[in-house]
N, C-alpha and C positions, 0 to 999 in steps of 0.2 A: 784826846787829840784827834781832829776829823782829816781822815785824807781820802785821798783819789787817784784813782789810779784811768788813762786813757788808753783807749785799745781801738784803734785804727786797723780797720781788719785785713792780713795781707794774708798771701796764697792763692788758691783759686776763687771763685765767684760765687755766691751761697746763695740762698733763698730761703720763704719760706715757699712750701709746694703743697702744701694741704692743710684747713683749720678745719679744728669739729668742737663743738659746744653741746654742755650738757647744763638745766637747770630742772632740779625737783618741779613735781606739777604743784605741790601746797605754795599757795601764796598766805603770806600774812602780812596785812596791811598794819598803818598806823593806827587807825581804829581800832583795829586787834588790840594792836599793844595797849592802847589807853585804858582797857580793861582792869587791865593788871598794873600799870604802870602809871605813875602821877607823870600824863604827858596828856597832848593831842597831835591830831594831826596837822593840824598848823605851827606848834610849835617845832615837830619834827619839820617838815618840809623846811623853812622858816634858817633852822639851824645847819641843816645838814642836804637837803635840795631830795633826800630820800622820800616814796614813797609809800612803797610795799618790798619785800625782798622774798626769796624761796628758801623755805624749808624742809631736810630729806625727813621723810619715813622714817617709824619706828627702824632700830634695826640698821640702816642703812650707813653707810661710812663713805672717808674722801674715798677709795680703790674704786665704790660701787659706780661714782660719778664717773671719776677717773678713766675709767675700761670706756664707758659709754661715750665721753667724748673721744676719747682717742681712736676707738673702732670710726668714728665719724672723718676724723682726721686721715686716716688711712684711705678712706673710701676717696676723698677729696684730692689727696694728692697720687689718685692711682695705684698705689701700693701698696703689696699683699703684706702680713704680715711678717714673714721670714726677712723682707728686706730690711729691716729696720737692725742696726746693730748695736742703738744705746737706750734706755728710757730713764730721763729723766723724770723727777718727780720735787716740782716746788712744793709745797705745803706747809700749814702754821697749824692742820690740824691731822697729822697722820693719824692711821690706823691703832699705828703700836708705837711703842719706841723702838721696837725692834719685831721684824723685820722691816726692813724698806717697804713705805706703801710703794714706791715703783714697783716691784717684785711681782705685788699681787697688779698692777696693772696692766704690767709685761704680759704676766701670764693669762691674763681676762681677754688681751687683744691679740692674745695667741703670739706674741713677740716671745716665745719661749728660749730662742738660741740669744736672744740680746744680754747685755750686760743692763745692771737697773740699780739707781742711786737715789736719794730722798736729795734734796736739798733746801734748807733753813736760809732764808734771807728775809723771810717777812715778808710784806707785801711787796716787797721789790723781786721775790721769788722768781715770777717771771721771764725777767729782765736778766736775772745772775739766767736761769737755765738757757735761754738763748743763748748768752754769749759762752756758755760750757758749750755747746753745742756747734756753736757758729767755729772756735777755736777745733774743735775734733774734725768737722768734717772739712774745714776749710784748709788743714795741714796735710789731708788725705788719711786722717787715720780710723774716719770712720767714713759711711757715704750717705747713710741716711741717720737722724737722729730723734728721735720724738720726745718732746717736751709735754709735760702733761702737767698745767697746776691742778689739782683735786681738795677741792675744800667744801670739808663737814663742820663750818664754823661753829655751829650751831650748836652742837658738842661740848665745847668748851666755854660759852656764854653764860653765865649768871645772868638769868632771867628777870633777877631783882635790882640787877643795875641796870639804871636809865641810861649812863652814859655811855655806855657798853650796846645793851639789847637793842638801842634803837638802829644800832649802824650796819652791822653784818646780816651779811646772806651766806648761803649756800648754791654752788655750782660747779664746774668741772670748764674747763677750756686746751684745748689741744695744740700742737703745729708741729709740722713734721718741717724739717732743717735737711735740705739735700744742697748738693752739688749744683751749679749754675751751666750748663751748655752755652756759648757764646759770653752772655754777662755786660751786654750793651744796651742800650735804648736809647732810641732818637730822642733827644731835651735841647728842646730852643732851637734849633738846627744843627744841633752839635751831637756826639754819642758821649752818653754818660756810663757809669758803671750800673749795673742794674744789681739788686738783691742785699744784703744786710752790708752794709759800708761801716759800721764802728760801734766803738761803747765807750763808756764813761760808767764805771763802776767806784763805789766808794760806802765807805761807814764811818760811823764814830761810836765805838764803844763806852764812850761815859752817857751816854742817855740810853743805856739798854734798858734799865729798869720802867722807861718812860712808857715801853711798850712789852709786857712780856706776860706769860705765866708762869708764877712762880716756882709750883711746888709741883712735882713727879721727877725731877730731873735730880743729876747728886748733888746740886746744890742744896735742894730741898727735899730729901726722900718722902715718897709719901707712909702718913703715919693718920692717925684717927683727929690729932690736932689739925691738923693740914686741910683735911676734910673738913672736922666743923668751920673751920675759918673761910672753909670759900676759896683757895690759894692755889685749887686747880681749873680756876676760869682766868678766863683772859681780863689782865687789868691795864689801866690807861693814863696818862696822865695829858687829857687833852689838850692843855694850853701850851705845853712844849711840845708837842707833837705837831701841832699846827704851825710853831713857829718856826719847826727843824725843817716843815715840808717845803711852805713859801720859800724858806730859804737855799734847800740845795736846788728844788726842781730847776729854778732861772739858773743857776750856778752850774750845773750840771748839762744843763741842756746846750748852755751856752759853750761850755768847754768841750762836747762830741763835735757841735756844729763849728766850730776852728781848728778842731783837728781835721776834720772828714773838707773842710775849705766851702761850706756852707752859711749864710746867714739867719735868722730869724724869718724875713721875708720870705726866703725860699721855700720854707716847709708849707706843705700842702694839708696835710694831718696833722695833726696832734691827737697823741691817743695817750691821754694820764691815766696811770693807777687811781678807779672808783672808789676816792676813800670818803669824801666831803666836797660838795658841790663849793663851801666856799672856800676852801683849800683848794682847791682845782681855781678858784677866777681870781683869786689872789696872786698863784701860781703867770697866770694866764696876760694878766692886768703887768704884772712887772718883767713879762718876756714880751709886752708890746702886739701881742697875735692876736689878729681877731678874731672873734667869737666862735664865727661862723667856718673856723679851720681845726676846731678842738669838737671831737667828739667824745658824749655822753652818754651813759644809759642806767646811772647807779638810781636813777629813781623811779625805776624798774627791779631791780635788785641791788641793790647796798651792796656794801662793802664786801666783795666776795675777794679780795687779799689776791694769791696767786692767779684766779681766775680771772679779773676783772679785765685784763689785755686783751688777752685771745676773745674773751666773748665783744667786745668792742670792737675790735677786726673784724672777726665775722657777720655779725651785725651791719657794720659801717660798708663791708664789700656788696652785702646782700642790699643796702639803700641806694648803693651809684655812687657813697663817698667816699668809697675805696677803689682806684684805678689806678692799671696797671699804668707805670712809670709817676707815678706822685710820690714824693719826698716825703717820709713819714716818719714823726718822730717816737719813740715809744720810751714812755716816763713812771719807772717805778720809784716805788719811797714809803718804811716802815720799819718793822721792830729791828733790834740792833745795836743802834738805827742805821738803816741802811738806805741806798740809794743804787738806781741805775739806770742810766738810758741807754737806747740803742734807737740808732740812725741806719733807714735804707729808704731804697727806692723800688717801692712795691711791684712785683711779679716774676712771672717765669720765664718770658720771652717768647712763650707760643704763642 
């Protein structure tokens, strides 16, 4: 049974105040893949709007990204590292089961006195750690909060699967969650609230197998079966996952933007979780939004799961699509199956 739950954000005024984005420099194109894999690259493009994605280094894991975007995040929003009092950490590919890759991220961006949690939402990861985030500082119980998705997909891909290898990337994306000074902006000739305005959070735990890996967890301890069968890479069932996507994104979006007393028309942005270019105009085609208010970049790097938001922001800010006082909606959706958007109106007021 799917529910949802809405969170209309009250207390003080939040923002976000700093993004920093991390991608490996290996690119591996659809060519690549077609090597090894009975594809091309038109039929990837074709299918999924992907064209190359990044890959970490021998060695390398989500924390190593993780630290690197977030030290960038920090610099962004001005702020040394002692100020930060929480680090979250979405991810679908931690380091360990235990400890929290937060832990080792806290401690890479020198956020040593912070408190630091992993969090599992799947590719809606995101979107859950904002609104942890949004919720902490906005009741005054923290002041500064850093969200870090960090994903070493890459890791846990079966290279032998087409339906799988051809979608994910690897990279790291950051945002620091402060306190709002003022919390207004002139809109229309009127003052609006300025900084994260709401959420829309929700799951449905009967399609969890749609999107999971199986085997290392106590469902499935790992044993030498487990290994040979392949049951510690990420498995898919794409034709329900596409169809769980089209349908909560419109459903979902739609329920923040009538609580927060917004339309469809209003939004300025639209920034979806990079999972499928045509899950994204599916998504797009039945919320009515033109094209040209939805920003993209997964065919540049695929499906990078918790990371895909923040690197979209920052991106989007660095092109002039991102400006201060625009309505922007931000749309996660993944294993669980989970869902979550979050509604504001982008900046800081300086």
């Amino acid at each position: 049974m799917s529910h949802s739950r809405l969170h209309p954000l009250l207390g003080r005024p939040i923002t976000i105040t700093g993004l920093g984005t991390y991608v490996p420099e290996k690119v591996v194109t659809n060519d690549d893949l077609s090597a090894s894999l009975e594809t091309s690259d038109e039929w990837i493009r074709q299918r999924t709007g992907i064209g190359e994605r990044r890959i970490a280094g021998p060695g390398v894991c989500a924390s190593d990204l993780g630290i690197l975007a977030a030290r960038e995040a920090l610099a962004d929003a001005g702020l040394e590292p002692g100020a930060i009092d929480l680090v979250i950490t979405p991810t679908i590919s931690p380091d360990q089961l235990m400890p929290a890759t937060a832990a080792r991220v806290a401690h890479g961006a020198g956020c040593d006195n912070a408190g630091a949690f992993d969090l599992s939402a799947g590719c809606a990861g995101f979107v859950f750690g904002l609104a942890m985030a949004a919720g902490q500082v906005a009741s005054g119980v923290r002041d500064n909060v850093l969200v870090v998705g960090a994903e070493a997909i890459s890791r846990i891909i079966d290279w032998e699967d087409r339906s799988t290898a051809i979608l994910f990337g690897d990279g790291a994306g950051a945002a620091v969650v402060s306190a709002l000074p003022g919390g207004t902006v002139s809109s229309d000739g009127g003052a609006a609230r300025l900084g994260i305005l709401g959420f829309d959070l929700g799951g449905d735990g009967s399609g969890a197998d749609s999107l999971s890996v199986p085997a290392g967890g106590s469902r499935m301890p790992a044993s030498c079966e487990t290994v040979q069968d392949r049951q510690h890479y990420l498995k898919m069932n794409g034709k329900e996952v596409y169809k769980f996507a089209t349908r909560v994104v419109t459903k979902s979006a739609g329920a923040v933007l009538a609580k927060c007393g917004y339309a469809v028309e209003d939004i300025d942005l639209f920034v979806p979780h990079q999972a499928n270019l045509r899950i994204i105009e599916g998504a797009v085609d039945k919320l009515g939004l033109p094209w040209e208010k939805v920003y993209t970049n997964l065919q540049k790097y695929g499906n990078t799961s918790s990371a895909s938001i923040p690197l979209c922001l920052k991106e989007a800010r660095a092109e002039g699509r991102l400006k201060d006082g625009d309505l922007v909606l931000l749309m996660g959706f993944g294993a669980g199956l989970s869902w979550g958007a979050c509604l504001m109106r982008w900046g800081t007021g300086a």
